[in-house]
N, C-alpha and C positions, 0 to 999 in steps of 0.2 A: 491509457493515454500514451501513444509515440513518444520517446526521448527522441527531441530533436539534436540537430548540428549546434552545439554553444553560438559558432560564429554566427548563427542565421536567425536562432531563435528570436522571438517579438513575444511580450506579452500578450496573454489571448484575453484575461479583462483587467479592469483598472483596480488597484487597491492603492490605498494613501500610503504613502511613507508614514509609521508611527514609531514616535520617539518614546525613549522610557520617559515614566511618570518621574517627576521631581530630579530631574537632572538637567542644568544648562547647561552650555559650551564653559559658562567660567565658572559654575561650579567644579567643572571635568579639568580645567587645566590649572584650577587653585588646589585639587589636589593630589595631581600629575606634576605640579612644579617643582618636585626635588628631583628627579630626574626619569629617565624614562621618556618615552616618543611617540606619539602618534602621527601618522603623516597622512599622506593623500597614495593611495595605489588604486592605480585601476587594475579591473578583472573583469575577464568577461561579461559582457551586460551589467556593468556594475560600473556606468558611467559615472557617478557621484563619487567623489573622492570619498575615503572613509573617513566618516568625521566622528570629530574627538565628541561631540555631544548625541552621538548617536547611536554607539554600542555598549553603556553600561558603563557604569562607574569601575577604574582601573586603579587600584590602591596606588600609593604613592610608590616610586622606586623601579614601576618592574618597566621592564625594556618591554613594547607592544609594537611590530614592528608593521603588522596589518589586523584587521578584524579578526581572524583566525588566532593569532598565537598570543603568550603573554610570558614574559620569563621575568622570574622575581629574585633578589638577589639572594635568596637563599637555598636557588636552584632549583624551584618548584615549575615546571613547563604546565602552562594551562594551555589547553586548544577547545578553541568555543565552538561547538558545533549546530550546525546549521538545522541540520534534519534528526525527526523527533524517533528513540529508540523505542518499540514497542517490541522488541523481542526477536530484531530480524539482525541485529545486529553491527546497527549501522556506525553506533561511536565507535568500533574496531576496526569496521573498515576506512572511513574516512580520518579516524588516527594514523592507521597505514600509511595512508597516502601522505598525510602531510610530515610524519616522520622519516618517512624515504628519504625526503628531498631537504628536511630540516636537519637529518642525524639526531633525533634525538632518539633517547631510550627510550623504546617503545611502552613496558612494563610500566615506567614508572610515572609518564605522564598524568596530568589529572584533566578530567574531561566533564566540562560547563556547559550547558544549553544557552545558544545564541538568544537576547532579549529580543523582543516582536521589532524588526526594523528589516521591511521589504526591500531597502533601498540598498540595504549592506548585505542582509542573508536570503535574497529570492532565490528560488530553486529556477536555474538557468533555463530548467525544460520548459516551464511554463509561466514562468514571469512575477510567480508569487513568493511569500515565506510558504510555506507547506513539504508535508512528505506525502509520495504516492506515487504510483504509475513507477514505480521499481526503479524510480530517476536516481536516489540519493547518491549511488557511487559514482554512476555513468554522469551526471551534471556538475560534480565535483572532482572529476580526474584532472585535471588541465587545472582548474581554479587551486585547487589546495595543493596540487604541485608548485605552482608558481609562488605561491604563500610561503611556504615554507624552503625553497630555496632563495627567495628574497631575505625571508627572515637567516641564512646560515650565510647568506653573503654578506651580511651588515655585520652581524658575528666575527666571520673572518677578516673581515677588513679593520674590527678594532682591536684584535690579535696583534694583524702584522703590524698595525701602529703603535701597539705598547710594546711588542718584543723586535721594532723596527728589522723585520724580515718582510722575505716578500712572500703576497699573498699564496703563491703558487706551489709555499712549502709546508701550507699548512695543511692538517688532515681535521676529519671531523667524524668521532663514531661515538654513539652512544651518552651526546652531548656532553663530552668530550674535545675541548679544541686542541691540538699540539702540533708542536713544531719542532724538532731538534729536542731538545732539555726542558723546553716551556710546553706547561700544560696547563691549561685553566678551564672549568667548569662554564656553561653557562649563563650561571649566575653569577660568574665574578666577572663576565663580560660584560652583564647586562644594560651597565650605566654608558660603558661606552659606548658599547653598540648602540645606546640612544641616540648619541650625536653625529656618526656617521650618513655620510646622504643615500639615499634609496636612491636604487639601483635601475633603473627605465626598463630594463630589460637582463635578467638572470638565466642561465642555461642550466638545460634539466639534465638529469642522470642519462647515459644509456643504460636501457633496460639489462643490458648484460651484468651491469654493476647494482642491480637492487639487492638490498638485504632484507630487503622486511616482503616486497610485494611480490605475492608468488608463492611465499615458503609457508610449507603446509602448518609449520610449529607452532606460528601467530596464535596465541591465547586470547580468549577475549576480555577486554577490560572489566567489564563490567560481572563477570561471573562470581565474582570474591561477593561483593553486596548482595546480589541475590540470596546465594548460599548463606551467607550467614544474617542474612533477614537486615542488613542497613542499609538498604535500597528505599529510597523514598518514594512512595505511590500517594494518590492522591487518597486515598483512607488515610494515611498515615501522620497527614498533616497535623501538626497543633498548633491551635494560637489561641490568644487569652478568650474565656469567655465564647469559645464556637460552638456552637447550634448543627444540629444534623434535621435534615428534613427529608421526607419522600413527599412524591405527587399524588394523591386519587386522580388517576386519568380517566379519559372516557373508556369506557369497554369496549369499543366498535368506530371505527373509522365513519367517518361523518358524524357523530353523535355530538350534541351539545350539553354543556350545561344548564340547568334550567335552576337547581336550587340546594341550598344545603346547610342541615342545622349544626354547630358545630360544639353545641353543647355537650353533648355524650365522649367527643375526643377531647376538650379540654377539663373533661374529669378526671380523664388519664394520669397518672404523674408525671411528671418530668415533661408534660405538654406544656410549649411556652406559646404557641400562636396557633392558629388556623387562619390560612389565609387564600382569598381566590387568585390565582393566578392564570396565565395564558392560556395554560399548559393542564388548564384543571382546577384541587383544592390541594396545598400545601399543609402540612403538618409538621409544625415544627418542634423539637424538642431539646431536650438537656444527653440524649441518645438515641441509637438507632432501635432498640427494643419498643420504650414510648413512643417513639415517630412510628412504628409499625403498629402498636396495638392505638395507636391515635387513630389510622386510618381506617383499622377494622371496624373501631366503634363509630364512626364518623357515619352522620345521617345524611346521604345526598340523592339526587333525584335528578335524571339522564333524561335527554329527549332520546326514543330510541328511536324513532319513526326514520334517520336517516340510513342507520348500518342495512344498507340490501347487498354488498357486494359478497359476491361467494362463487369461489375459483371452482368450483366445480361447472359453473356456468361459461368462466372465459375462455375456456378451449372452445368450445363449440364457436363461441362468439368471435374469436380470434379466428379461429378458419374460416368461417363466411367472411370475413374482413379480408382476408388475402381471397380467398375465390373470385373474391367481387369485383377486385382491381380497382378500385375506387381511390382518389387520394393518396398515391404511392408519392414516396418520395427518392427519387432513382439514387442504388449502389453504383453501380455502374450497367453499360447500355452497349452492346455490340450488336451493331443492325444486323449481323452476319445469326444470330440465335437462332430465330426462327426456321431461316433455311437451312440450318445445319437439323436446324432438331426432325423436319421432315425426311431429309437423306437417310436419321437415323432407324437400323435394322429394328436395334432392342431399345425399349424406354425402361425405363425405372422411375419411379414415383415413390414419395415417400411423405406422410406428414411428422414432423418431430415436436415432443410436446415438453416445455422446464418447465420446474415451479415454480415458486416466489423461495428467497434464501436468506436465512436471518444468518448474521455475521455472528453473531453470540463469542464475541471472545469473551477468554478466562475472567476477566475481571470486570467488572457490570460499571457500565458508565459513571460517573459521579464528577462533581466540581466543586473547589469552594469559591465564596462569593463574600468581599468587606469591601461595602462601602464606609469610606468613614475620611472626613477632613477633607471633603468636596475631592475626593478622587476613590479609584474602582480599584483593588484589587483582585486577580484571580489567581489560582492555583489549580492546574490540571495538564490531564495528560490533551496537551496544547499539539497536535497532529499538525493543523494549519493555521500558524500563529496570525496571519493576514485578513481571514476571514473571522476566528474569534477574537483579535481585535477590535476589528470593526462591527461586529455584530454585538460584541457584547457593550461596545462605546453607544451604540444605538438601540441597548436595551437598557441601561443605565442614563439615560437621555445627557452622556458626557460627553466634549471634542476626546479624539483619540490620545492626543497627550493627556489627558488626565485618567488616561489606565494603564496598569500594569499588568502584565501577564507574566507568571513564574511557572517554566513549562520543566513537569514532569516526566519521568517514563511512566510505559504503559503497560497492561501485561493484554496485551493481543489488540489487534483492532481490525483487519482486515478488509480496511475500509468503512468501517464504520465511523471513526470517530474524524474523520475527514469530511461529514457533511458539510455541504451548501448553504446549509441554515446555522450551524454551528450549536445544537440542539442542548447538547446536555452543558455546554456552558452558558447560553441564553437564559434555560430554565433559573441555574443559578443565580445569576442576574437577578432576573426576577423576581424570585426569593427574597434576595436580600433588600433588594428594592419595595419589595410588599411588608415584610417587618416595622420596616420607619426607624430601626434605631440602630446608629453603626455598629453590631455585631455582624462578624464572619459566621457564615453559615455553609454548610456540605449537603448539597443538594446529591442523596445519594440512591440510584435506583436497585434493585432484586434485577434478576436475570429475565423472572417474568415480566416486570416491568418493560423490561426493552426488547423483550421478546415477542411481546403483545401487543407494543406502541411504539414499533421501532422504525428505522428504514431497510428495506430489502430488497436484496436482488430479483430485478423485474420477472413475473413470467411473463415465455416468450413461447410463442409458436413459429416453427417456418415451415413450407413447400418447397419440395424440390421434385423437379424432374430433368432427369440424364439421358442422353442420346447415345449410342454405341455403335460406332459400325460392327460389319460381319465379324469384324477379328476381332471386336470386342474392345476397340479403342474408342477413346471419349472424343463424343464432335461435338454435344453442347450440352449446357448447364442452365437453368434458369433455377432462379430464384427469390422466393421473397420471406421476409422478417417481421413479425406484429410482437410489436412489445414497446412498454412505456419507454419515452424518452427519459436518461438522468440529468442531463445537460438543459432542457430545454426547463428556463423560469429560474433560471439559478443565475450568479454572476459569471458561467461558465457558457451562458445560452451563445453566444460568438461562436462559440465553435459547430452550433449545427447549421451545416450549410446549405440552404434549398432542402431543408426539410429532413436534411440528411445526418442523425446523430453518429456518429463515428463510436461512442461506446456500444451502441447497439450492435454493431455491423462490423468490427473489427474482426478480423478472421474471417469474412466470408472474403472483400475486399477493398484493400488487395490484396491477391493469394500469391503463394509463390511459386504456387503450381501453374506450370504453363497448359491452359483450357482454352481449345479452339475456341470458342466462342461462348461467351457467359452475360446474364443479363439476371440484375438483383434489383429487388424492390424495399422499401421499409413502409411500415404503418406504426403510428405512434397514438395508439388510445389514452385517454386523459382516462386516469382511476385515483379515488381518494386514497389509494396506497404512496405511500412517500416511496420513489425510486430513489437507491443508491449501486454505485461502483461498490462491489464484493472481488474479492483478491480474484485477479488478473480478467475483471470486468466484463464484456461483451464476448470475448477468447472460450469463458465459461461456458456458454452455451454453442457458439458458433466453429469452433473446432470439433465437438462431438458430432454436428452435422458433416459437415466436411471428411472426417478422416473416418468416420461411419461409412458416408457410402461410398468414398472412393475404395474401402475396403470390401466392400459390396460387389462394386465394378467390376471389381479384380476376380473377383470366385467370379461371378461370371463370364468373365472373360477367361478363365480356369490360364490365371496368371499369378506368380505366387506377389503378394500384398506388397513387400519389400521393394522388389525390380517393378511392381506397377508404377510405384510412387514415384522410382529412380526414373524412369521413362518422363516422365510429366515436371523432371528435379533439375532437366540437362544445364538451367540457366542459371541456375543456384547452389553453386558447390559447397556454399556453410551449412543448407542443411541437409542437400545430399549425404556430406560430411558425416552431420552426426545421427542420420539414421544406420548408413552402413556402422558406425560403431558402435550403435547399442545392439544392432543384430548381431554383429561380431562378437561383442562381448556376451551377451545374453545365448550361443550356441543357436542360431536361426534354422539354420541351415540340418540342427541332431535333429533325431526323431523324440518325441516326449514319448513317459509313461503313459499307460493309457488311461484315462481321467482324468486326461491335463492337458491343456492345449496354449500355444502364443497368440498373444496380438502383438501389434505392433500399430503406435501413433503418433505422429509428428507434428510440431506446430510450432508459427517464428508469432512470437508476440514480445512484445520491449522490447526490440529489435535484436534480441538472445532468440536463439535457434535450441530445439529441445527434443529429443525422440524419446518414445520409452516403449520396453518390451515388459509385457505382463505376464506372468505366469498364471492360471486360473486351473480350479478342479471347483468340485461339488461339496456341498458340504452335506449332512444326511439328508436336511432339510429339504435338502433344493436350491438352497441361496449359495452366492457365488461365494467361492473363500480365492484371495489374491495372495499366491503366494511367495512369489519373488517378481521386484520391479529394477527392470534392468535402465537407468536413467544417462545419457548422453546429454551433454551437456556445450551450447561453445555461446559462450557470453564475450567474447574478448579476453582482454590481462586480467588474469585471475588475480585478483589482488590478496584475497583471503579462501584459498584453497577450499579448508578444514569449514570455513561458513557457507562458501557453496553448495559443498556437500549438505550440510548440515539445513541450507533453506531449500533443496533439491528433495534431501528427507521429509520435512515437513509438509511439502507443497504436496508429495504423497500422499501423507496422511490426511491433509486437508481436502484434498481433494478428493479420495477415497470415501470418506465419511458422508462429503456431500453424492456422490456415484451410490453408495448403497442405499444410504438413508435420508438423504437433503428433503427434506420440502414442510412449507407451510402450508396448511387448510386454512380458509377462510371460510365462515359460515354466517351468513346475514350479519356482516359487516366482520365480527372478531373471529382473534387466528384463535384457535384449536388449542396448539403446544404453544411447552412455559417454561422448559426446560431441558435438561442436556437426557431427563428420563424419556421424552418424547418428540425431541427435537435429535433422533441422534448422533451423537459424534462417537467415534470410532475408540473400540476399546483395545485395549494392549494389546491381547491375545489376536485383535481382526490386523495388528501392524503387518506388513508383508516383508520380509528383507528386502534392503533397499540398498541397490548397487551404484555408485555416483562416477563419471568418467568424464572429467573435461576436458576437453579440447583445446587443444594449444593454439596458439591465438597472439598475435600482436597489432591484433585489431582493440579502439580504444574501450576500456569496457563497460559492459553493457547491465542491466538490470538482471536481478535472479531471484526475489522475491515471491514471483507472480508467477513467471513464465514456466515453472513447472506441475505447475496445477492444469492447462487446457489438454494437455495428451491426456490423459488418465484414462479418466472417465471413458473415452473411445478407447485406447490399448485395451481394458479391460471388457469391455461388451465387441470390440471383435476377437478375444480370445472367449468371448461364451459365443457367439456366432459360430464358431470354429467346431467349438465342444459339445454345441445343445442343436445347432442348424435354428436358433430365433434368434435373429433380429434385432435389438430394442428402439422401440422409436420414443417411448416416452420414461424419463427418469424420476425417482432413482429407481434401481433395478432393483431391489425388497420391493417391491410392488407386486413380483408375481415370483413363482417357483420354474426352474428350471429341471428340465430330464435332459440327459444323458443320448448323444443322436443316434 
């Protein structure tokens, strides 16, 4: 999903403003009334004044001078953040930011998840509460600046009026205010800062003067609770009297329910329910051991007659679909294609084939669920507080004020836990909803579970054929894409336009390569596989096309890959920018040893620009071993250096993983793999050194989550290109064995 302009963005669907559960406006200012403030500020797209009955109950005493901050008089800074932490690091960056501009001490902050209220915490890019599409820094650069130097202006102004100086001589570091001899804490401001007036308008830092954004030293907050296991995940929760449950799913997509005895699981010990839900048969228990051997014993009975889908069939099916031209829904359309592509000398053709991609982060979905005292509680790792909201107020058949959502961290989700349906807190729901009696219950699934019934990255098939004059330059492109829409049937369906999903197709266009003439199509087949957005979405497949064959082009135009790109880059100097610097830095231009060869692949997606140079050899086998990845990088103002690097690293390894080993089988309806034994991810020893180079920039910044996963995959199959003279057109490359050219 594009990070839009703040100033321009529009919501793309509608979600209710929801209030927390059992909070009024007078129960919030009966006990707000000994001192402390809440006002009204506006902020980008956040037309609604911040109101006192709208972000969560705020203990008596502390100075809150907008939705973001809260300072208590015994000098404790809380900053309530917006967007959900699943390991990419985002409470360090968006602490950054708002401590920049607030002076406080970064270290010692403490750092709260914002309560479900669309109207106070929507992610600017696209008009919801949610984290995704690599927005969290880039939609909050501007907003939490402004936040926190309104909150150091209110500060300072009730300085100068206790030590009657003028504002102009005070300083402010490390939430610290002084002046001359007077020095006062935060917290011993805090009361007055309450009654000072909010400021219409506060001026930000110049960037020459930042201390925190920029410097590589920035720690990250949250690394102490990990390490020492006091990090709260959603297993870890307790409350009196909680139940753990798993689902008996179907075993095959389209399969129903038809029946099931549930006497033999509630022989079990520690079984307290069996019960049918939406989603299958629930077993509830006193543990996750009985909920597990509850299921085993469990006697149930499957219509199979619907599971027929099996991906070894949808290629085929998939390229008659594009052959056929039937039903397209236009990328874009230059009447000028055709007649370039006759001019052209040389053609290239090519069909390219992905899987399906299960997201399997570290930690397996789970939720808890209490209803109890005619309201909804939840607990979980809450990705898009907006949609499980609402979805779980309308699986608990309650209005939205009577739920609460208590949102955790996550440990991985890569899109996963951001569905459309809002799945594994629904299930909960339901759960608890099926029992009948107000106990809290942890609807908690295995890895197989959501391995085998989960949402996946669509497979896609596309066509392509390229035009070349005598000298070997590109005069036309066509193109078309078959693969399930993720947008289409969801509350996200708005955004496909004339047919046209934009997660499908991102990266073919718009390109930022300038191509005489290009003309794309899409097909979107309905399959009972549930599509979802997998870390940096449509980019995933449709950069591997792209910077595959323009790498293609190049050898046959016997031009070296780099200067092909730069020819086709002349309008885009950010990523011209940053592929000349990973070839620079990566030695493009030495000779390798022999048994090792470069690629090199570029691609702009969350509007961050990314090159990277691959180092590749053989390993005995035949399979490819990656051994140094040379990453360029230009995102904007690096706000946290040391984390770019750091999510530049990972998008390597994530991505790598899926390049050698990614893919699901489906066979008469069910997938295949059930785990990390067969599904695989990348082992220590397969890590490649990973070299991280950002780009200086005072451009505002940009997403870096995502955007370093779509080069890979191509970097590394045109340095086997290079090394072996094959090709690859279908992934992952463990699919076949390479020699040596």
């Amino acid at each position: 999903m594009r990070v839009l302009d703040p100033s321009s963005a529009v919501a793309i669907f509608a979600i209710p403003a929801q209030q927390p559960a059992g909070l009024n406006r007078r129960d919030f200012l009966k006990s707000s009334a000994a001192a402390g403030l809440v006002f009204g500020l506006q902020l980008p797209l956040a037309k609604k004044a911040f109101a006192a009955d709208a972000v969560g109950e705020v203990p008596p005493g502390q100075f809150a001078p907008n939705a973001f901050i809260r300072i208590a008089p015994d000098n404790t800074v809380t900053l309530v953040i917006k967007h959900h932490e699943m390991g990419q690091g985002a409470t360090t960056g968006l602490a950054t930011i708002l401590c920049e501009e607030l002076d406080a001490d970064l270290p010692a902050v403490k750092v709260e998840y914002a309560p479900s209220n669309a109207a106070l915490y929507k992610n600017l890019a696209f008009g919801a509460q949610g984290t995704g599409g690599s927005t969290a820094i880039a939609n909050s650069w501007e907003q939490l600046r402004k936040a926190g130097a309104t909150g150091r202006a209110m500060l300072v102004s009730a300085a100068a009026k206790r030590w009657n100086v003028s504002p102009a001589s005070i300083t402010v570091s490390k939430g610290v205010v002084s002046s001359g001899s007077h020095k006062a804490t935060f917290g011993e401001l805090a009361n007055d800062a309450a009654t000072q007036p909010v400021p219409a308008d506060v001026p930000l830092k110049d960037p020459k003067n930042f201390v925190l954004v920029g410097k590589k030293e920035t720690r990250r907050l949250d690394s102490q609770a990990k390490c020492t296991g006091t990090a709260i995940y959603t297993i870890d929760v307790k409350l009196p009297g909680l139940l753990t449950a798993v689902i008996a799913r179907p075993p095959a997509f389209g399969v129903k329910l038809v029946s099931f005895d549930a006497a033999s699981a509630k022989a079990v010990k520690g079984v307290t329910d069996v019960v049918e839900v939406p989603e299958g048969v629930a077993i509830v228990a006193t543990g996750m051991w009985p909920a597990l051997q509850g299921r085993r014993a469990l006697k149930i009975q499957w219509d199979g007659s619907a599971g027929k889908l099996n991906t070894a069939g949808l290629y085929s099916d998939y390229l008659k679909i594009a052959e056929a031209g039937v039903g397209a829904a236009t990328i874009t359309r230059d009447k000028n294609t055709a007649a370039q592509m006759k001019k052209a000398v040389t053609t290239v053709e090519a069909v390219y084939e992905f899987p399906y991609l299960a997201h399997a982060p570290m930690e397996p979905l789970n939720c808890v669920a209490w209803l109890h005292d005619g309201m909804l509680e939840t607990w979980g790792a809450h990705q898009f507080p907006s949609f499980d909201h609402m979805f779980a107020a309308q699986a608990a058949g309650l209005p939205v004020e009577k739920v609460k959502l208590n949102s955790l961290i996550s440990g991985g989700s890569f899109g996963r836990r951001a569905n459309a349906a809002s799945d594994f807190t629904v299930e909960a729901v339901n759960v608890a909803k099926a029992i009948g009696r107000p106990v809290p219950v942890r609807v908690q699934r295995t890895r197989e579970d959501d391995m085998r019934a989960g949402w996946y990255r669509p497979l896609y098939v596309h066509t392509v054929k390229t035009g070349l004059d005598a000298r070997g330059e590109l005069l036309a492109w066509q193109h078309a894409i078959v693969g399930q829409s993720i947008m289409a049937g969801t509350p996200m369906a708005a955004t496909v336009k004339n047919g046209n999903d934009a997660s499908s197709t991102e990266g073919v266009w718009p390109t930022p390569y300038k191509i005489p003439a290009m003309s794309a199509d899409l097909y979107s087949p309905v399959q009972d596989v549930r599509p979802l957005w997998w870390r940096s979405v449509g980019n995933t497949h449709t950069a591997y096309v792209m910077e595959t064959m323009l790498d293609e082009l190049a050898t046959l135009a016997r031009q070296d890959p780099v200067a092909y790109r730069l020819k086709l880059l002349a309008d885009e100097p950010r990523m011209a920018g940053v592929i000349k610097l990973a070839a620079d830095k990566a030695g493009w231009n030495t000779p390798m040893p022999a048994g090792k060869a470069r690629g090199v692949a570029s691609h702009f997606s969350f509007d961050t620009y990314v090159a990277q140079v691959a180092e590749v050899s053989l390993k005995p086998n035949g399979q490819p071993k990656v051994e140094r990845v040379v990453v360029a990088v230009d995102c904007g103002v690096a706000v946290n250096p040391d984390q770019i690097a750091a999510q530049m690293e990972g998008c390597v390894g994530f991505a790598l993983a899926a390049a050698l080993y990614g893919e699901l089988d489906i066979e008469n309806g069910a997938v295949k793999q059930s785990n990390y034994h067969d599904f695989r991810v990348l082992r220590i020893d397969e890590m490649p050194k990973v070299e991280v180079y950002i780009a200086d920039s005072q451009h505002a910044p940009t997403g870096v989550g995502e955007p370093g996963v779509p080069p890979l995959a191509p970097a590394v199959a045109n340095a086997l290109a290079k090394l072996t003279g094959t090709r690859v057109r279908r992934l992952p490359l463990a699919r076949q064995k390479f020699q040596l050219a």
